[in-house]
N, C-alpha and C positions, 0 to 999 in steps of 0.2 A: 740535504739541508744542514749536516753538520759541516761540511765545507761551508757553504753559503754564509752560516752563523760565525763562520771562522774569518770571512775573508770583508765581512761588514763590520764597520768601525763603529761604535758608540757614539752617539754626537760629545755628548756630555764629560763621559770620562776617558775617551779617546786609548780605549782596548776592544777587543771584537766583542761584539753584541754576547755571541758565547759564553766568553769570560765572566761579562757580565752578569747573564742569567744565570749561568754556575754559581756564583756569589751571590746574589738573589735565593737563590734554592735552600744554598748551604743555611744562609745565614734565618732565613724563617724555616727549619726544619725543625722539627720536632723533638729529634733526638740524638744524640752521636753518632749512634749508627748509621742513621738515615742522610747523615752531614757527613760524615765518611762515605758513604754511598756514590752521596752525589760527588765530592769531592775528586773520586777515583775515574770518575765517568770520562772518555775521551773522546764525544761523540754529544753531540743535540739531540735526545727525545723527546719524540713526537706526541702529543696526550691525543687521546682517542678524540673524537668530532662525536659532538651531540648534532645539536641543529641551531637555527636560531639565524640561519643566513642563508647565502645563495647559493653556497654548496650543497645544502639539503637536496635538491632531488636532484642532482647531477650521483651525488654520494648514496644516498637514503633508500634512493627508489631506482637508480639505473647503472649503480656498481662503479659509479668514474671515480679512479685515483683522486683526491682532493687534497687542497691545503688552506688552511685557516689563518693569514699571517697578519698578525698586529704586533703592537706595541704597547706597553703597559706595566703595573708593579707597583708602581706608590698605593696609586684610588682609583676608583671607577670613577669617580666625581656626583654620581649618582643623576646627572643631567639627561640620560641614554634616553631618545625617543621622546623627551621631553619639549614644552616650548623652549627650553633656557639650550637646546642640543642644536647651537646654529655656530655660522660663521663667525661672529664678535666671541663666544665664548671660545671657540679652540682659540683664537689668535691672541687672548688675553691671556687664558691660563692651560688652554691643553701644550701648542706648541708655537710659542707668541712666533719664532724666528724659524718657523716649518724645517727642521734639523729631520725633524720623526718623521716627516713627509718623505724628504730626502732616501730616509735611510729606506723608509719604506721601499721607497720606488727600486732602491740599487738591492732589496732582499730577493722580491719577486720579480725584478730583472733578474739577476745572476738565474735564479731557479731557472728561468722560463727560456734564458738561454741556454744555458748547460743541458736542459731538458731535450730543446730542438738539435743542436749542436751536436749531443752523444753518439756516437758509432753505434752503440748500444746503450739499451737507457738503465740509468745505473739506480735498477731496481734490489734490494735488498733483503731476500726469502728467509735469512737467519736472521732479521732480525725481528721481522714479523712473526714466525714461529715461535721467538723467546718472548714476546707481547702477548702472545694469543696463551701460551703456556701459561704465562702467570693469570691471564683471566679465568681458566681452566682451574686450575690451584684454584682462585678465590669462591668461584661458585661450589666447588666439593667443599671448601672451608665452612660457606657461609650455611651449608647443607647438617656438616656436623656440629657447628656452633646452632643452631635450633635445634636440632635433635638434645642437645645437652642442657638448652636454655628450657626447652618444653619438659624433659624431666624433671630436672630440680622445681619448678614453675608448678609442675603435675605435682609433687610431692609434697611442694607447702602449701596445697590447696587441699589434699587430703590429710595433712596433718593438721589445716585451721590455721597454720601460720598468718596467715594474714588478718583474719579474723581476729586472734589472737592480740595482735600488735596496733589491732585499729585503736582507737577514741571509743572509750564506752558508753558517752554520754553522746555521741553523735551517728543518728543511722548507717548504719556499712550493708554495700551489698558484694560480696567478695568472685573475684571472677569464675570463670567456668574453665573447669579443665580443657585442656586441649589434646585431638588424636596426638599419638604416637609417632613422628616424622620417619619415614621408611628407611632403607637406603636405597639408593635408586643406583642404578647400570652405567656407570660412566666409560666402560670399557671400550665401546667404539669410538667414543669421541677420544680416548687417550692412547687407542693402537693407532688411529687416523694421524696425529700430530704426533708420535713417535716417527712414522713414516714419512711424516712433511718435514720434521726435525733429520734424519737423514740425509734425505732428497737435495734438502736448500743448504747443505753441507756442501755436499757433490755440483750443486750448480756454482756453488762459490768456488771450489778449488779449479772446475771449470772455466772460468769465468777468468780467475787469475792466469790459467795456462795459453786460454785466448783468448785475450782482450777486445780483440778488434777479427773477427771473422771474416771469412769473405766469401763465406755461402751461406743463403735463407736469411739473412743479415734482414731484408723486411719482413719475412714470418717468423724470427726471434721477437721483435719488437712488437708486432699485434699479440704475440703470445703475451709477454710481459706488459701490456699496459691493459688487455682486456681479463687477465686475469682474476681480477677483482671482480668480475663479473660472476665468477665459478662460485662467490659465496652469498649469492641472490638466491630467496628461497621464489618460488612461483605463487605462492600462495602468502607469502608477507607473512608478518611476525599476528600472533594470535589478540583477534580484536583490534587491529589496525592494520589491514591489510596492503596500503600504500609503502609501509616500512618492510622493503623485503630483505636489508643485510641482517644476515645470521650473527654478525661480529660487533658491531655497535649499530645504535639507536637512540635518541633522544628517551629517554623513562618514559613512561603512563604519566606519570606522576609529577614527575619533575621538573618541566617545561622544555628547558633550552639544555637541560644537564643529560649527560650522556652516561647509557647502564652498557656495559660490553656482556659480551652474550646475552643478551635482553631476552631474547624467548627464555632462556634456560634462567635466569636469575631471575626475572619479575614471576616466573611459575613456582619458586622456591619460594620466592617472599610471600606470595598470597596464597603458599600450600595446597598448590596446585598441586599436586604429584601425579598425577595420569600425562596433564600436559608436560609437567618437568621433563617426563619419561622421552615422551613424546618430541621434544624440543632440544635434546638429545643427541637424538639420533638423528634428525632435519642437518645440526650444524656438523656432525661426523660426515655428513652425507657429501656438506658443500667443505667442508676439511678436503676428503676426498678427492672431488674434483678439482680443486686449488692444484691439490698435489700432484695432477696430471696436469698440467700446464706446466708446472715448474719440473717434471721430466721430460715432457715435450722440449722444453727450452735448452735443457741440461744435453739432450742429443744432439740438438744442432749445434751448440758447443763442439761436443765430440767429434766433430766433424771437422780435419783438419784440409 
């Protein structure tokens, strides 16, 4: 996709879509950093898929590689699903001279060619490992940012701070302390993705040494595209059992919006901690197995 974004022209401003959205990014970023960030970036990221479309149970519930491709950036219009969401309104004000149709059609062409077309399909295990790390990073984060928010929180309920500070003239009932947040065992999940962070090293310098194989060249390819299957639990995520990716998930909570590690992060938020434990070890599990496809694949490489 970062080719693709590369090689697809902007109707409007007539540089590649990439360009574009790099500039986009930069410029409603938040902070320098985060505008350096993007700035330095030489590549198209992918954001995780919630649900909210047809990819859902291809994605969701049956493990299929997926892509989400639109266009977008000024407004939603807020028309979505609505009466006013027909034909007269895109042609007046979404894309009066259908340019975004166009470009549409030449994005998921090029994908869908280059897709069928490839010698081998140019799956990319580092960069999935560096995606999967940072959601790892966040849920340990979001684990000791409560443990820190529930002590100070526990302390100015035992000192009356709150009480203290309320309105005297107006009845207050002031909150109830909260358990202790544990620390919970993240060590399988983060020896798991030490080893797939390796692995997808070695399939990449593979990969480069030989490009184009000329044996198992069909059981490379079922390895790499049914691998995403390795991170399906059988039992689905906790209280909705149709959701079985361990990696992303539309929230409980959230409709269309997407929680990555979703067992392990929606058990954090609602202080779960047996399940946290538990949801843990599920996604180490299918970490694992990932990572046996991706040396599966890495051998038949080796194979001159």
């Amino acid at each position: 996709m970062s080719e693709v974004s590369r090689d697809v022209i902007d109707p409007q401003t007539g540089i590649s879509v990439q360009l574009r959205h790099r500039a986009f990014e930069a410029v409603n970023a938040s902070s320098a950093k985060e505008r350096k960030s993007i700035l330095d970036k030489t590549g198209f990221t992918l954001e995780a898929l919630g649900s909210g479309s047809d990819y859902s149970p291809f994605f969701q519930h049956l493990g299929i590689p997926s892509l989400n491709i639109g266009f977008g950036g000024e407004d939603g219009g807020g028309e979505y699903h609505s009466i006013y969401d027909s034909y007269d309104h895109y042609i007046r004000f979404k894309d009066p001279k259908f340019e975004y149709g166009i470009a549409l059609a030449k994005t998921a062409g090029r994908a869908t060619l280059r897709l069928a077309n490839s010698d081998v399909l140019p799956f990319d295990f580092k960069s999935f490992h560096t995606t999967v790390s940072t959601y790892v990073s966040e849920v340990i984060s979001l684990l000791d940012n409560m443990r820190e928010a529930t002590e100070v929180e526990n302390r100015m309920i035992s000192d009356k701070s709150f009480g203290n500070a309320a309105d005297p003239t107006r009845k207050y009932v002031p909150p109830l302390s909260k358990d202790p947040v544990p620390y919970l065992d993240f060590s399988e999940l983060q020896n798991a993705m030490a080893m797939l962070g390796a692995e997808s090293v070695r399939f990449s310098e593979q990969q480069t040494a030989n490009p184009k194989p000329n044996t198992n060249v069909e059981k490379l390819n079922k390895i790499l595209y049914q691998a995403e299957q390795k991170l399906m639990t059988d039992t689905g995520l906790p209280r909705r059992p149709w959701y079985r990716h361990t990696i992303y998930a539309p929230g409980y909570y959230t409709g269309y919006g997407v929680k990555t590690l979703p067992g392990i992060r929606e058990a954090i938020e609602q202080r779960n901690w047996k399940e946290a434990q538990e949801q843990i070890e599920i996604a180490a599990q299918a970490i694992k197995r990932y990572l046996n496809e991706v040396n599966a694949a890495t051998k038949i490489l080796m194979v001159r």
